[in-house]
LOKE-75567 format. One record per residue (C-alpha): residue number from 1; residue in one letter; chain; x, y, z. Coordinates in pm, whole numbers, plus 32768, in hexadecimal, padded with zeros to 4 digits. Example, Ala and Ser with C-alpha at 12.3 -4.5 7.8 and 13.67 -1.06 7.14 Angstrom:
<pts>
resi / resn / chain / east / north / up
1 / a / A / 84CE / 7E3E / 830C
2 / s / A / 8557 / 7F96 / 82CA
</pts>
This chain:
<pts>
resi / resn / chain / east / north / up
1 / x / A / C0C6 / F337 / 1937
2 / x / A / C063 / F3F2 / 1A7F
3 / x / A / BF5F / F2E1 / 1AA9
4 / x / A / C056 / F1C0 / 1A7A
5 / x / A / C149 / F295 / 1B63
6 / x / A / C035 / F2A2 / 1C6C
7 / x / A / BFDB / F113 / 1C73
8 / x / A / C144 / F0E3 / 1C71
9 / x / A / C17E / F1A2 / 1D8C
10 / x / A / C04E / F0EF / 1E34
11 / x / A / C0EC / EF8C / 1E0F
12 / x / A / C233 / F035 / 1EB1
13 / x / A / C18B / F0BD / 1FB4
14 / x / A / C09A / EF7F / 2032
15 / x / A / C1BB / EEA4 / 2018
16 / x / A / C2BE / EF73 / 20DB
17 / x / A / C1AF / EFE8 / 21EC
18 / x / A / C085 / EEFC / 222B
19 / x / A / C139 / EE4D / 233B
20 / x / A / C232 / EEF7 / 23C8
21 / x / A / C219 / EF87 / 2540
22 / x / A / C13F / F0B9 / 2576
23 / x / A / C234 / F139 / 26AE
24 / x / A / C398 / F0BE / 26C0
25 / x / A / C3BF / F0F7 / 2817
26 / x / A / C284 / F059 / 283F
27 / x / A / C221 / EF2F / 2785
28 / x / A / C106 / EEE8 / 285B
29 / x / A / C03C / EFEA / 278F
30 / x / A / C049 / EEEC / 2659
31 / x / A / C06B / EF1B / 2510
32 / x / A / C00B / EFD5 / 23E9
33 / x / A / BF04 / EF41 / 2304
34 / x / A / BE34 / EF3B / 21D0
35 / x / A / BD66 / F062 / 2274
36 / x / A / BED1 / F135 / 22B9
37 / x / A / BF23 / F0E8 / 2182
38 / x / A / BE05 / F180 / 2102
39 / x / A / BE18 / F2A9 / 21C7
40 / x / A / BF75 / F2E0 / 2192
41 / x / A / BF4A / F2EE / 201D
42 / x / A / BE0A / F3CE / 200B
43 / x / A / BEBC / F4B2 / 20D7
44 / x / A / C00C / F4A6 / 202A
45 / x / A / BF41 / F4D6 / 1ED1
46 / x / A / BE8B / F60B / 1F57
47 / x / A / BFD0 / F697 / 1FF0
48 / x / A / C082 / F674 / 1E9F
49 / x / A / BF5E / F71C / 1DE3
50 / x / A / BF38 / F85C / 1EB0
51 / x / A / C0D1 / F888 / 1EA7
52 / x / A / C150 / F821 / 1D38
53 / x / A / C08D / F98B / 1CC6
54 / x / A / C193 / FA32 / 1D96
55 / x / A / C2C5 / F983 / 1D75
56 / x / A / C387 / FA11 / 1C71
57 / x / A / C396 / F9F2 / 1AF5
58 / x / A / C474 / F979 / 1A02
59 / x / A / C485 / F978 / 1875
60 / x / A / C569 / F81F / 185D
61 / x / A / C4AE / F6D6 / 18AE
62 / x / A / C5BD / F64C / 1981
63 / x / A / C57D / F763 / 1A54
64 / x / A / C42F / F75C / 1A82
65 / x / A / C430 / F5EC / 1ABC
66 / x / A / C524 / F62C / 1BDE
67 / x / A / C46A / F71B / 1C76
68 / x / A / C332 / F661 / 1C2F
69 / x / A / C3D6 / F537 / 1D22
70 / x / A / C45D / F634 / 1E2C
71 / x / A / C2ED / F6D8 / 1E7C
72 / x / A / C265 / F55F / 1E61
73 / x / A / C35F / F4CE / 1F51
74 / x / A / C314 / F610 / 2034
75 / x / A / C18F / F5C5 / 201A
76 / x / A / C1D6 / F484 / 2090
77 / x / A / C2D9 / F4D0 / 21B8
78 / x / A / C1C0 / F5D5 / 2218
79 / x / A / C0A5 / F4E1 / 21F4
80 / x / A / C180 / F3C9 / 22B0
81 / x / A / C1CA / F4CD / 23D4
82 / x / A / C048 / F4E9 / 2416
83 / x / A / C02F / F399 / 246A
84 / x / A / C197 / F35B / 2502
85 / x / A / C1E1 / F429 / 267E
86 / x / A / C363 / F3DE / 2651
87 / x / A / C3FC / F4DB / 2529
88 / x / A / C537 / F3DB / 251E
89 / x / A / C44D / F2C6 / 24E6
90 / x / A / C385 / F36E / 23DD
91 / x / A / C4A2 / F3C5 / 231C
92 / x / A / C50D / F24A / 2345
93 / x / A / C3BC / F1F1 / 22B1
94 / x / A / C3AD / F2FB / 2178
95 / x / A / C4FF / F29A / 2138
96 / x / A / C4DF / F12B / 2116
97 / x / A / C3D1 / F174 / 202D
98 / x / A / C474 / F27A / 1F76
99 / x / A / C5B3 / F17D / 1F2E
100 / x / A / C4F5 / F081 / 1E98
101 / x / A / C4BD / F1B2 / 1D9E
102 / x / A / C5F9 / F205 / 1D71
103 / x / A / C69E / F094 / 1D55
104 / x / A / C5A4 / F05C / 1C68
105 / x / A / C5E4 / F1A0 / 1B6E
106 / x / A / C779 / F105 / 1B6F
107 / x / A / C70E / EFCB / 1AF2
108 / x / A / C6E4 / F03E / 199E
109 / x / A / C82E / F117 / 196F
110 / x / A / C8AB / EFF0 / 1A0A
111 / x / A / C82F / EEE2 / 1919
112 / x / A / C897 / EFC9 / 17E1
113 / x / A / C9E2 / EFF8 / 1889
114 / x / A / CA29 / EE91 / 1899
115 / x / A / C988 / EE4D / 1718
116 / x / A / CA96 / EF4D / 167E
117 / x / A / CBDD / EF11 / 1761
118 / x / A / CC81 / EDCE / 17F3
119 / x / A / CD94 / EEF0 / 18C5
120 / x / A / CCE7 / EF40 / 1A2E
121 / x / A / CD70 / F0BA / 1A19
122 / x / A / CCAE / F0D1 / 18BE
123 / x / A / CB88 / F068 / 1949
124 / x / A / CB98 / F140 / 1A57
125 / x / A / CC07 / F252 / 1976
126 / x / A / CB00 / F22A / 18A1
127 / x / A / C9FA / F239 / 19B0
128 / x / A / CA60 / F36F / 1A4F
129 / x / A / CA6B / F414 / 18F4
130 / x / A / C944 / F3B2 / 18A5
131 / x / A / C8AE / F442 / 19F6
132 / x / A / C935 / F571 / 19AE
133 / x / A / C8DE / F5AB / 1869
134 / x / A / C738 / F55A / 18AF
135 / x / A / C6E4 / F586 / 1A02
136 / x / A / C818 / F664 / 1AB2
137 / x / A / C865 / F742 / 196A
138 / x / A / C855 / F8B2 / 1934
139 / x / A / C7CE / F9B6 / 19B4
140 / x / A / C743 / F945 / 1B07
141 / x / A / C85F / F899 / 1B2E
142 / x / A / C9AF / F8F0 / 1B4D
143 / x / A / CB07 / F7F0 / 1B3D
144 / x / A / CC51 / F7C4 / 1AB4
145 / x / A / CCC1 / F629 / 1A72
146 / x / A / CDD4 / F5DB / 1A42
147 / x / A / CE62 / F446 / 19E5
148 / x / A / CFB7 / F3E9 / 1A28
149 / x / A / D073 / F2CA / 1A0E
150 / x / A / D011 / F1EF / 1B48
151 / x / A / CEFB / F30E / 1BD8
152 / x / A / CDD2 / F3F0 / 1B71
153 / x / A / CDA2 / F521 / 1C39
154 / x / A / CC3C / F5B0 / 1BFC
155 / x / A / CC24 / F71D / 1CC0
156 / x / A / CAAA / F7A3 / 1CE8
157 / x / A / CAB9 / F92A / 1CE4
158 / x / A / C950 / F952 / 1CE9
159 / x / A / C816 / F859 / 1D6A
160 / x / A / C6B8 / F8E4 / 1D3C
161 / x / A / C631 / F7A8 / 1E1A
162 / x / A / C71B / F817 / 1F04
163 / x / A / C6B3 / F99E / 1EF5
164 / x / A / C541 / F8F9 / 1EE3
165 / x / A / C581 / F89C / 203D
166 / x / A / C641 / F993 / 20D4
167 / x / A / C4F1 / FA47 / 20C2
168 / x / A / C425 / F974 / 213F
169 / x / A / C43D / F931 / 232A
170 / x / A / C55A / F8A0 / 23AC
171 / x / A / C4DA / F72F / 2395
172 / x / A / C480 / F758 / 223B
173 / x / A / C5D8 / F78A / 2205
174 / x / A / C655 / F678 / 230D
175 / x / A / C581 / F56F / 224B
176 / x / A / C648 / F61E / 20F6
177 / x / A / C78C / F5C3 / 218E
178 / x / A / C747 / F4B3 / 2230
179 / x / A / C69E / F3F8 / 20F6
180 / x / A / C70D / F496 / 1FAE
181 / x / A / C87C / F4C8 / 2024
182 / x / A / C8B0 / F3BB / 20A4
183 / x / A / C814 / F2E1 / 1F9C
184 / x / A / C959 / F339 / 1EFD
185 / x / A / CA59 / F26D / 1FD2
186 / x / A / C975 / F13F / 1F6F
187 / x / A / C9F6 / F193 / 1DE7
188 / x / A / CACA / F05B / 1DCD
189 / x / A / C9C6 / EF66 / 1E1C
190 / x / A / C913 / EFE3 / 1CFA
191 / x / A / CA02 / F054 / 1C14
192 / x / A / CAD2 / EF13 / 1BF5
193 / x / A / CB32 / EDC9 / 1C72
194 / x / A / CBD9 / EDD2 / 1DCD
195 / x / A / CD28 / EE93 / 1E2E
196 / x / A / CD21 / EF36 / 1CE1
197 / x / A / CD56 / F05D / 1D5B
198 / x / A / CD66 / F15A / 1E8C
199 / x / A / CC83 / F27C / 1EC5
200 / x / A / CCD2 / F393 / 1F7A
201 / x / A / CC50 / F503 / 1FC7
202 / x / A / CCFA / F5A0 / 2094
203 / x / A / CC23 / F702 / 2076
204 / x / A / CA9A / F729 / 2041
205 / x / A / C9D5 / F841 / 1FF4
206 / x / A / C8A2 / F7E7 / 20C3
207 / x / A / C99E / F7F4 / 2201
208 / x / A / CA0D / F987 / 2199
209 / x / A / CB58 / F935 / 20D0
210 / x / A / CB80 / F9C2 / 1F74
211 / x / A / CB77 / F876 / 1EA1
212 / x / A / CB21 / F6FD / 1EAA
213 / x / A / CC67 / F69B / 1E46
214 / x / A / CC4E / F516 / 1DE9
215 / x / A / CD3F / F41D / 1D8D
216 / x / A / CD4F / F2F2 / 1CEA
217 / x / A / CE8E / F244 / 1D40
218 / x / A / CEB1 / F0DA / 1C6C
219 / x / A / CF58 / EFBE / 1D72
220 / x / A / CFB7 / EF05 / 1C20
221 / x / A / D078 / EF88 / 1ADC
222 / x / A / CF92 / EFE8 / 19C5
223 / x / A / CFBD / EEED / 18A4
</pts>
């Protein structure tokens, strides 16, 4: 599996990077290429192997998987910043590589979703429980969800990807917010077909406040 994971994240990589300018402000410089790319993954590899000893632990698969991807996508924002003088534009770079992750583990949910329910909020429903129940369950993780009649409000007490990178430098946790949070306003591209439903969070614990407090608010009556 971690060997599958690895060329996976190698076709990611060489098709979101080889290409794309080396300096944003600069373009003259050029652009990355099968040599970068090959750089960029050594280094992101060996990054990823001297920190995954000390990230923390977890008995629950979910978890571990979830911190597994944080200390990965870190590797590779660290690796990426190496080769990349602007921090914005490094994070720009991770992050477009790190969505096509994150699209791509929806897809699934997504497909089941679809298979079992013809009603958009069950789909969605479905998804999100599902979510919760083997990647963002108990004990790392702490939440409350509650599904009402035309909205789902999903409250996130406790993030260890987000404590993760609390303790890490100040960009570390820049490229955290500015990647993994975000990711989340992207949900109903992914989730469903368009104007589904509206996402909204108006609190994150990354930025200091107490909760993530999301909400699902359905634009159409469920069936």
């Amino acid at each position: 599996m971690k060997y599958m994971a690895f060329r996976f994240g190698q076709f990611l990589i060489r098709n979101t990077f080889i290409g794309r300018n080396r300096s944003k402000e600069h373009p003259e410089k050029g652009r990355f290429n099968a040599a970068d790319f090959d750089a960029l993954t050594k280094t992101s590899w060996d990054q990823y192997r001297k920190m995954v000893p000390h990230a923390p632990k977890f008995p629950n698969y979910g978890n571990r998987k979830m911190m597994d991807s944080g200390v990965l996508s870190l590797a590779l924002f660290r690796a990426m910043s190496a080769m990349v003088e602007d921090s914005d534009y490094a994070i720009e770079l991770a992050g477009d590589i790190l969505w096509k992750y994150y699209a791509g583990d929806a897809k699934l949910s997504r497909l089941m979703s679809r298979v079992l329910f013809r009603d958009p909020y069950k789909q969605v429903d479905f998804q999100l429980r599902l979510a919760i129940k083997y990647q963002f369950c108990p004990p790392a993780y702490k939440w409350e969800y509650h599904a009402g009649t035309d909205e789902i409000n999903m409250d996130f007490y406790r993030c260890p990807i987000c404590d993760y990178f609390k303790m890490q430098g100040e960009d570390d946790l820049k490229f955290f917010q500015k990647t993994w949070c975000v990711f989340d306003f992207a949900l109903p591209d992914i989730m469903a077909d368009k104007e589904v439903f509206k996402y909204t969070r108006p609190h994150t614990l990354s930025m200091g406040d107490n909760v993530c407090d999301m909400k699902f608010t359905f634009l159409k009556p469920s069936a």
